[in-house]
N, C-alpha and C positions, 0 to 999 in steps of 0.2 A: 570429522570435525575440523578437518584443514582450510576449510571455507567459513570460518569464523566470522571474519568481514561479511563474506556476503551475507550472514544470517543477521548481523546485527544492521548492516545499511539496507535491510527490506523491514525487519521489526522498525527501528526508524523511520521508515519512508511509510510504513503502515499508522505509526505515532501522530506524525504531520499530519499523514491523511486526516486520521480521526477528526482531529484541533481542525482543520479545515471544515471540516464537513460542519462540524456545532460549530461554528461561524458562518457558514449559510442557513441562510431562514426555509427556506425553500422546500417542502415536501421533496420536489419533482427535483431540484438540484442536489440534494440530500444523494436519492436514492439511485442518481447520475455518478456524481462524485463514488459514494459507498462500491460501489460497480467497476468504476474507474480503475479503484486504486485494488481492489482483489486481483482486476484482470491485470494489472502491472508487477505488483507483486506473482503473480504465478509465473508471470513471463520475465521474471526475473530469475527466479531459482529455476524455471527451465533451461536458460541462457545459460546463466553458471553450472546450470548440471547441478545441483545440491540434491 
């Protein structure tokens, strides 16, 4: 649990994500974004090692 930060600035950045995604109208931009922001999120806590 020493990587505190990086768990709370990817739940964050997962938060954003969300508020973004229900502000696009878009089926196909939805399901782009949703995709987007998993594959960042994972490639985050890989990066930090979490």
């Amino acid at each position: 649990m020493e990587n505190i930060g990086n768990y709370l600035g990817v739940i964050l950045l997962f938060i954003i994500g969300v508020i973004v995604v229900k502000k696009v109208t878009s089926c196909i931009l939805k399901l782009i974004f949703g995709i987007l922001i998993v594959l960042i999120a994972l490639w985050l806590l890989n990066v930090f090692g979490i």
